[in-house]
C-alpha positions as CSV (number, residue, x, y, z in Angstrom):
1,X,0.0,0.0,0.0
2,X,1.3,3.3,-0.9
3,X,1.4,6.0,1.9
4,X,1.1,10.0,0.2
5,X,3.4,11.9,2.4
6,X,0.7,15.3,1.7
7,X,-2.8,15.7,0.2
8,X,-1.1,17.3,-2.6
9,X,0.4,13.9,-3.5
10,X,-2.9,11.9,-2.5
11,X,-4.5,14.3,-4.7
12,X,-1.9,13.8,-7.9
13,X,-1.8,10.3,-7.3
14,X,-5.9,10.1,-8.1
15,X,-5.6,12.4,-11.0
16,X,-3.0,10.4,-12.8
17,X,-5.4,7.3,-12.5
18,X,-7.4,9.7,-13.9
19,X,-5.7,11.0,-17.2
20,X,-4.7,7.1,-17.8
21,X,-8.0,5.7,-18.1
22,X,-9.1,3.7,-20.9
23,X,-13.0,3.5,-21.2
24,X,-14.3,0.8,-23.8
25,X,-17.6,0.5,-24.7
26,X,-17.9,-3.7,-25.1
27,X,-21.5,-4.6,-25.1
28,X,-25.3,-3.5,-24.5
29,X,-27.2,-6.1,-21.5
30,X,-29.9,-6.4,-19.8
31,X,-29.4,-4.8,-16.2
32,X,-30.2,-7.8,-14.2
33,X,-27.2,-10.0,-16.2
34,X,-24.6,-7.5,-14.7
35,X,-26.4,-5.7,-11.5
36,X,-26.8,-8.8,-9.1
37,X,-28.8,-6.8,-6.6
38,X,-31.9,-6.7,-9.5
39,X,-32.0,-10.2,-8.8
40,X,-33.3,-10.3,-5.1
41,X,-36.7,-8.8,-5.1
42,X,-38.1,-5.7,-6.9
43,X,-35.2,-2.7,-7.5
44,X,-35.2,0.8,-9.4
45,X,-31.9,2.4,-9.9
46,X,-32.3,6.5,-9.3
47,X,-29.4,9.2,-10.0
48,X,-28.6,11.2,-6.9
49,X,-27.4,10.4,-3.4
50,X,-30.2,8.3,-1.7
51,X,-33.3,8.9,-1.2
52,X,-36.9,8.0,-0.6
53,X,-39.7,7.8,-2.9
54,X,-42.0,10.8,-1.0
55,X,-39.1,13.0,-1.0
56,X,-38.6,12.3,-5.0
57,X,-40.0,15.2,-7.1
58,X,-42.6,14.8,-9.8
59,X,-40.8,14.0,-12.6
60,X,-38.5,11.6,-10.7
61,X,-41.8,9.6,-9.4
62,X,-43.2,9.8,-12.8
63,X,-40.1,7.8,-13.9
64,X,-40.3,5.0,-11.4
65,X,-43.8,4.7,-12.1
66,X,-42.8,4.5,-15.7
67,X,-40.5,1.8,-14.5
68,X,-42.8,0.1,-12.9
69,X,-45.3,0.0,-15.7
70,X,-42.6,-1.4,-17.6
71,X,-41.4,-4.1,-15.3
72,X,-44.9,-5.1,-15.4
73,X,-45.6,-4.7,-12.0
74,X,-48.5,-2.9,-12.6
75,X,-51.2,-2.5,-14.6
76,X,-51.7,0.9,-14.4
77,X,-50.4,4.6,-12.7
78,X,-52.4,4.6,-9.9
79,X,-51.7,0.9,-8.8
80,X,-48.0,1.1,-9.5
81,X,-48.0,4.2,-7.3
82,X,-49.4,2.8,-4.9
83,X,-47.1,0.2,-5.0
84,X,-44.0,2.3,-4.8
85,X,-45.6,4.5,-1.7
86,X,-46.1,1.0,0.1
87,X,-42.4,0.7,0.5
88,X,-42.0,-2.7,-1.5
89,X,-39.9,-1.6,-4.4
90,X,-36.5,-1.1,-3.0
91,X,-34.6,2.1,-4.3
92,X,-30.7,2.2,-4.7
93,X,-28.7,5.4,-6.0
94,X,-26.9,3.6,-9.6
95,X,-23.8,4.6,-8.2
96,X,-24.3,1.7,-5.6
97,X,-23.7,-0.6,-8.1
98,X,-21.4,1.3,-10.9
99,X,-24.0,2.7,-12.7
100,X,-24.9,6.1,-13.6
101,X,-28.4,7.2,-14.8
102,X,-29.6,10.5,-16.8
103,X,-31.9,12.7,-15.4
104,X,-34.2,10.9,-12.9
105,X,-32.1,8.1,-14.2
106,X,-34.6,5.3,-13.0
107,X,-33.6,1.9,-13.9
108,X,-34.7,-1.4,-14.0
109,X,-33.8,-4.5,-14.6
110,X,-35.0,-5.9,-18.0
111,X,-33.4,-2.2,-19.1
112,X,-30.7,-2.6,-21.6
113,X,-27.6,-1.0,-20.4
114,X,-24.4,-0.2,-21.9
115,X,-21.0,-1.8,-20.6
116,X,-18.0,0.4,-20.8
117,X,-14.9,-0.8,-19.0
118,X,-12.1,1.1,-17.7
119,X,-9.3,-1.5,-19.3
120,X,-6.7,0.5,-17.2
121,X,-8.1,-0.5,-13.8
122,X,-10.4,-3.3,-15.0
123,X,-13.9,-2.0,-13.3
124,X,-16.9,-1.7,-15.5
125,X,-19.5,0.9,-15.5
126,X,-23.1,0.9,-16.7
127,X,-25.9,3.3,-18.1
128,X,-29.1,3.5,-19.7
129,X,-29.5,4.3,-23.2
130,X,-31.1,7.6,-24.4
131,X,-34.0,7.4,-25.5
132,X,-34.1,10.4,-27.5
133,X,-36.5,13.2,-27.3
134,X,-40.2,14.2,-26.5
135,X,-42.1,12.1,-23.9
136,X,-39.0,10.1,-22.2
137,X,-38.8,8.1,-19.0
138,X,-36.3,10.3,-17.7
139,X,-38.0,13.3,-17.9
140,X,-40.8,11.1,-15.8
141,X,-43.3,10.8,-19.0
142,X,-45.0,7.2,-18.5
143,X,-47.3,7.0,-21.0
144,X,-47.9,4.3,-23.6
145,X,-45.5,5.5,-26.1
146,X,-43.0,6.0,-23.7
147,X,-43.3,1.9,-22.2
148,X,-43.6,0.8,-26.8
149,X,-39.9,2.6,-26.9
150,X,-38.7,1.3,-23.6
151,X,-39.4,-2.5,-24.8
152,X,-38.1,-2.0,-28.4
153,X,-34.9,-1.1,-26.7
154,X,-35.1,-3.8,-24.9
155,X,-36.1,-6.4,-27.7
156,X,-34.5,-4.9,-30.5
157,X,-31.9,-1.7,-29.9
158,X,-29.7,-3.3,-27.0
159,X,-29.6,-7.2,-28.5
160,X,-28.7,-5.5,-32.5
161,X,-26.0,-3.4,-31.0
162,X,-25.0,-6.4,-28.7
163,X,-24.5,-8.5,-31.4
164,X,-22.5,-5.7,-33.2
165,X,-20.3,-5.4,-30.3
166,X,-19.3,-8.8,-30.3
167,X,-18.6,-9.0,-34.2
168,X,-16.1,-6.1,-33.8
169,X,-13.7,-4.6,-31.7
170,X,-14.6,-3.0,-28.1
171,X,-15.5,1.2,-29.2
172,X,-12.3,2.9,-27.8
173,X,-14.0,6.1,-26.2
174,X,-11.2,8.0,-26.0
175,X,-10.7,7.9,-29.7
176,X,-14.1,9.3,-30.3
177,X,-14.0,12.2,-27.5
178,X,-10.3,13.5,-29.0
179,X,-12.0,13.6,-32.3
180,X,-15.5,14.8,-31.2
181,X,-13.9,17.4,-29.0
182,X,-12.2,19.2,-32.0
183,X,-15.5,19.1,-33.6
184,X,-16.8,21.0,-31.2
185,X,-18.3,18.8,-28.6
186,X,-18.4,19.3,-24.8
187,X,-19.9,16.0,-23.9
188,X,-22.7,17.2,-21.4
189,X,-25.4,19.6,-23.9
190,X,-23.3,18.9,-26.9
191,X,-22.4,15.0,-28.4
192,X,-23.8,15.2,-31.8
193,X,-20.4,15.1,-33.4
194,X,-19.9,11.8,-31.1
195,X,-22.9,10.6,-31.8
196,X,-22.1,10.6,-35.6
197,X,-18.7,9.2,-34.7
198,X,-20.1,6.6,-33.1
199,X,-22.5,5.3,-35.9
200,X,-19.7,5.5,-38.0
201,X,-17.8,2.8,-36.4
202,X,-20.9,0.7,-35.6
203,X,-22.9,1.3,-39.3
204,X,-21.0,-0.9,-41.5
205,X,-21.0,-3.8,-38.1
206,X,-24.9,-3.2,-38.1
207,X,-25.4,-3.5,-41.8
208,X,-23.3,-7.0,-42.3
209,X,-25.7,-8.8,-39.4
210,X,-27.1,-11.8,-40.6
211,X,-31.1,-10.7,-38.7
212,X,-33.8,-8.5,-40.1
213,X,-33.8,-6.2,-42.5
214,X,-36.5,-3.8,-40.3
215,X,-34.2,-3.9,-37.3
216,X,-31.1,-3.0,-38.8
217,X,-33.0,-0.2,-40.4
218,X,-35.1,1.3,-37.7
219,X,-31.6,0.2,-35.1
220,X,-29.2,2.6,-37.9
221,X,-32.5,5.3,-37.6
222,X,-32.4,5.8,-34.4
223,X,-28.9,6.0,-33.8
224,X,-28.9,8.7,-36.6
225,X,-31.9,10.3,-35.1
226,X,-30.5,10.7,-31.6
227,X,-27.9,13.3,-31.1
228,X,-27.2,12.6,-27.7
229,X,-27.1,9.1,-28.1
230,X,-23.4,9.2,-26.9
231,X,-23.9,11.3,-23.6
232,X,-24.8,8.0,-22.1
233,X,-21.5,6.7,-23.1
234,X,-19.9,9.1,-22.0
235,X,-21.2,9.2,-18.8
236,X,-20.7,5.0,-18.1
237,X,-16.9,5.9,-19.3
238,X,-16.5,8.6,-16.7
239,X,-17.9,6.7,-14.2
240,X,-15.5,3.9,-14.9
241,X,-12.8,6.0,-15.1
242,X,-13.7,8.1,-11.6
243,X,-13.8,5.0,-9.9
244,X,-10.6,3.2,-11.2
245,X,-9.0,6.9,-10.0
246,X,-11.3,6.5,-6.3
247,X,-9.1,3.1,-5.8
248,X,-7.1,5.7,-4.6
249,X,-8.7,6.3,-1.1
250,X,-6.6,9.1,-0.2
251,X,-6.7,13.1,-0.8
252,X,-9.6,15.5,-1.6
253,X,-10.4,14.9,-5.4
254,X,-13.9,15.0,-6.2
255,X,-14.9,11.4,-7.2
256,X,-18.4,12.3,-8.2
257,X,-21.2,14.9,-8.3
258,X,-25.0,13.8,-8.8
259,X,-28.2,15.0,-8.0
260,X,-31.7,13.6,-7.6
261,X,-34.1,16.7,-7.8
262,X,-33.8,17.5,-3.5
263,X,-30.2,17.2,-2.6
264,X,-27.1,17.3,-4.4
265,X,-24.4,14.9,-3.8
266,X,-20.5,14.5,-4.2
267,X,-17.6,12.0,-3.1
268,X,-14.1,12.6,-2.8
269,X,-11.4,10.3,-2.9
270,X,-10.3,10.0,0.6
271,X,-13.8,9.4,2.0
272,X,-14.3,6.5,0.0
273,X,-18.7,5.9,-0.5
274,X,-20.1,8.6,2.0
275,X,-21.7,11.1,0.2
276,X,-21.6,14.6,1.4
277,X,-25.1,16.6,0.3
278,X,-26.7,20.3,0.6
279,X,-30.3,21.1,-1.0
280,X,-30.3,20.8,-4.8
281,X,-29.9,24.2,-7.1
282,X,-32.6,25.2,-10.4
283,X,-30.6,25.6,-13.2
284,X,-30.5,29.2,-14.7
285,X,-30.4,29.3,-18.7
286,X,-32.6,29.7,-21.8
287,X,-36.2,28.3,-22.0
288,X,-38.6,27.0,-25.0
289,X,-40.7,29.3,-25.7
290,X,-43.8,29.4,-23.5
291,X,-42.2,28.4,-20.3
292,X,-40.1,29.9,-17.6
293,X,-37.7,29.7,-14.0
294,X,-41.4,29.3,-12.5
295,X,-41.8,25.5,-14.8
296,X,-38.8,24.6,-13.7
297,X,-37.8,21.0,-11.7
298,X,-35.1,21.6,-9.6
299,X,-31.4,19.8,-11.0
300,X,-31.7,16.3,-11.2
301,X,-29.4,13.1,-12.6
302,X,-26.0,11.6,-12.0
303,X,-24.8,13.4,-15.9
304,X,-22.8,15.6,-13.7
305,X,-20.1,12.8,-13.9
306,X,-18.9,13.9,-17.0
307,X,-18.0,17.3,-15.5
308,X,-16.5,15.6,-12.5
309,X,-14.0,14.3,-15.3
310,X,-13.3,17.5,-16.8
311,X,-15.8,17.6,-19.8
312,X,-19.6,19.3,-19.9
313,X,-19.8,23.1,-18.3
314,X,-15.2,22.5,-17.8
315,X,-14.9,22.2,-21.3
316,X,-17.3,25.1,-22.8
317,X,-14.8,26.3,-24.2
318,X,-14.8,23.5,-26.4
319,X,-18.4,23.6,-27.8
320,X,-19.3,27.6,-29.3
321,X,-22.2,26.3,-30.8
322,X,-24.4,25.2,-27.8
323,X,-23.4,28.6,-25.3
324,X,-26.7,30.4,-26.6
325,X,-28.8,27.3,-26.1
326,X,-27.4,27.2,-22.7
327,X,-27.8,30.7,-21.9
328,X,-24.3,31.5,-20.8
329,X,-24.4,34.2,-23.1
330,X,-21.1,33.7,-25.9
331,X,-17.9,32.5,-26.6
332,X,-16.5,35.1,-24.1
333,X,-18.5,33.9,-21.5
334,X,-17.8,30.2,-22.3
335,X,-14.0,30.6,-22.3
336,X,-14.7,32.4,-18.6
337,X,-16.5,29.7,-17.6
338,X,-13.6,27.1,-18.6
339,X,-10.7,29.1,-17.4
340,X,-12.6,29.6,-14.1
341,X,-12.7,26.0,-13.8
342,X,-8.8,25.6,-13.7
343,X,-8.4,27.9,-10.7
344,X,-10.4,24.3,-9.0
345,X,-8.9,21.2,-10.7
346,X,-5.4,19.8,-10.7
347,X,-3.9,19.2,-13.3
348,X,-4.6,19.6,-17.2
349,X,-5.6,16.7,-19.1
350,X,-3.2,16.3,-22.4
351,X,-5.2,13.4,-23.9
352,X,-8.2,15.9,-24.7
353,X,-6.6,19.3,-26.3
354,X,-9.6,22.0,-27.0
355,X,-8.5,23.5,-30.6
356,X,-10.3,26.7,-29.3
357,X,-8.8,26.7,-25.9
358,X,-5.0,27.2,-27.5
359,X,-5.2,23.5,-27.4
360,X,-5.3,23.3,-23.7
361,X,-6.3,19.7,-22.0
362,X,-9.3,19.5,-20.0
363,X,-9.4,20.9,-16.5
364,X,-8.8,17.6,-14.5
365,X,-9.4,16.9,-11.0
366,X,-11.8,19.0,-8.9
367,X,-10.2,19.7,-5.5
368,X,-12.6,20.1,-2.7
369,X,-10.5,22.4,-1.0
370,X,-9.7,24.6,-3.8
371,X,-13.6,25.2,-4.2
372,X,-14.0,26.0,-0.9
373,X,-10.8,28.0,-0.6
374,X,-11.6,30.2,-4.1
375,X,-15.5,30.1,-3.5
376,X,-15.4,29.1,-7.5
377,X,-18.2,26.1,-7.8
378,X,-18.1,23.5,-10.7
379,X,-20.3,24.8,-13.3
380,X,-22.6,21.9,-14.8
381,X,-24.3,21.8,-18.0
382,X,-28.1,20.4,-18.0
383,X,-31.0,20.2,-19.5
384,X,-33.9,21.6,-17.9
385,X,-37.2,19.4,-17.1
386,X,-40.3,21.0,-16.5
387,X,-41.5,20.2,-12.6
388,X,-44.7,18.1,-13.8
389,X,-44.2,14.9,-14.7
390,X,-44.3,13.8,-18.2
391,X,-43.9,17.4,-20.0
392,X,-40.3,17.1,-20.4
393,X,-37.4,19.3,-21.5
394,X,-38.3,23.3,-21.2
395,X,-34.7,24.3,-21.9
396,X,-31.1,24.3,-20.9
397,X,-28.9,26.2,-19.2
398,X,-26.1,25.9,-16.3
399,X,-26.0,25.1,-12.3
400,X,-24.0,24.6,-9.8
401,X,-23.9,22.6,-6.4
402,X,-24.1,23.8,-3.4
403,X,-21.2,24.8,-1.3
404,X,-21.9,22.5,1.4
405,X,-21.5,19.8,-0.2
406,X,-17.3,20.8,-0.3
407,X,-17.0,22.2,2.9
408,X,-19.0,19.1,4.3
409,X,-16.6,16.9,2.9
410,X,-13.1,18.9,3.5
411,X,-14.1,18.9,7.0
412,X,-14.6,15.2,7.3
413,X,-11.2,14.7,5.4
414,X,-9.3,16.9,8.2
415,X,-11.2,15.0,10.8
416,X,-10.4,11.9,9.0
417,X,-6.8,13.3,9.3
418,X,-6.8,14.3,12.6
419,X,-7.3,17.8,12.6
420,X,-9.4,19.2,15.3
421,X,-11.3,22.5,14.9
422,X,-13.4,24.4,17.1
């Protein structure tokens, strides 16, 4: 065991786990074949720290009910409500059990998920697929369409791009975010140059597959249809790669950041699981026309990973096209944004230069104590759901977490150390 003679070492130490991760996307399973804990009684996976189903907001409820729905553990919205309020589904945060979910990021276990592993570290990570746009489960829409969609991903989407997956080699993310990145891509608001990337190297796989005609069309489609298709994968990879780096269980290095619409959550790297929370922000940003602040669900989902490994609102820089959409204004304000976010992280990351940055790597390596120290938060792209269940995305913009949530866990690092304050 290796023993850091400072924090400042700890801290490197994590980072360079960091900046030599190796995220590979290697197949697309049913949750229950890779989550053990589906297969002991009825389980939904929810983004965030933990929580309980009353405190959940609408949308997030609408989702499990969704889920539920789904599982076929109902018949209908009012029965599988009540059968969530009884206490008898269980509900676990994904990053319990190496997953990481989108929005409400409910999950369950005949979902497909996609299986990125960290080849550096050999850990695996897991995450839904999106499901596109309009009514979505993880916006907490539950109707019909919404549980058609959610079993032709099951019965068609995740077993054609399994099957691609194993007749080609594992999708080297890294590959795709250098190049996606210089086509202006921050990974969070803005994948549509991954997305395309990504069907490149999995069309001609697709097409060769000795099965249906219909499903290889309708598969190709949707994968052509969904512009944030890859945010998902990009999300399981930083969650692989954050927790090959939180092996590591020394120093103050954020380790994650997540929200599940009521408190906002993040781990560091010397505190190991606990999660250290304050109440949950509303982002600020531009809305569809029609709607407002005042339609707005407070921050929900565990997407935040990808700016807890230096991509999404650290890398705005990166992405000129989506600043408007998000509200921050301009380029000006978007290369603020990014420098701001060095004056908290470690290290630059040299695997992902930003043409428009000067080429400069990714900020790399939140330190808790430099947030608290600077009183700079992490600024988090998002997509804004309206607070009713079912209506979905009103707009975009930015947030940020609460400074608790830093102070919280640089004081149970000192006390972890042995400092004693007043």
């Amino acid at each position: 065991m290796v023993i850091y003679k400072t924090i400042d070492e700890a801290n490197q130490a994590v980072v360079n786990k960091v900046i030599a991760g190796s995220p590979f996307l290697l197949d697309v399973v049913p949750a229950h074949t890779v989550i053990d804990e589906f297969n002991h009684g009825k389980l939904l996976l929810h983004a965030g720290p933990p929580i309980t189903f009353d405190k959940m907001i609408d949308p997030v409820q609408g989702a499990c009910i969704g889920a539920a729905l789904f599982e076929g553990w109902a018949d209908n919205e009012d029965d599988a409500r009540q059968l969530l309020e009884s206490g008898e589904v269980q509900l676990m945060p994904c990053h319990h059990v190496n997953a990481v979910g989108p929005m409400g990021g409910i999950t369950s276990a005949h979902m497909p998920l996609l299986v990125v592993e960290n080849q550096t570290d050999g850990n695996r990570a897991y995450c839904t697929m999106n499901e596109g746009i309009g009514a979505v489960l993880r916006f907490g829409a539950n109707g019909p369409e919404v549980i058609e969609r959610l079993k032709w991903m099951r019965d068609v989407l995740g077993p054609v791009l399994s099957l691609a997956l194993q007749n080609r080699e594992p999708l080297n993310v890294n590959v795709l975010v250098t190049k996606a990145i210089a086509m202006g891509d921050e990974f969070h608001q803005r994948n549509i140059a991954a997305s395309l990337a990504s069907l490149k190297e999995m069309a001609p796989t697709i097409v060769g597959l000795d099965i249906e005609e219909d499903k290889k069309q309708d598969v190709i489609q949707f994968l052509a249809d969904t512009d944030q298709f890859f945010l998902n994968v990009m999300m399981a990879s930083a969650k692989s790669v954050m927790d090959g780096a939180r092996q590591i269980q020394e120093g103050t290095i954020v380790t994650a950041m997540c929200r599940n619409g009521y408190e906002f959550g993040i781990r560091i790297a010397g505190m190991g699981d606990e999660w250290f929370t304050g109440p949950v922000n509303t982002p600020k940003g531009l809305y569809f026309s029609g709607f407002s602040e005042e339609d707005a669900s407070p921050d929900m989902g565990d997407s935040a990973i990808t700016e807890t490994f230096g991509v999404g609102g650290f890398a705005m820089i990166a992405a000129p096209a989506v600043t408007r959409f998000l509200g921050t204004g301009g380029f000006d304000d978007a290369l603020r944004i990014s420098n701001d976010m060095t004056e908290i992280t470690t290290t630059a990351n040299p695997n992902f230069p930003i043409p428009t940055w000067d080429f400069q790597g990714i900020s790399t390596g939140i330190d808790a104590r430099k947030v608290v120290e600077t009183g700079i938060l992490p600024v988090i792209n998002t997509g804004v759901a309206n607070k009713r269940a079912g209506l979905g995305q009103i707009g975009a913009g930015t947030v940020t977490p609460p400074m608790e949530c830093f102070e919280k866990a640089v004081l149970a690092y000192a006390k972890k150390l042995g400092f004693k304050g007043e």
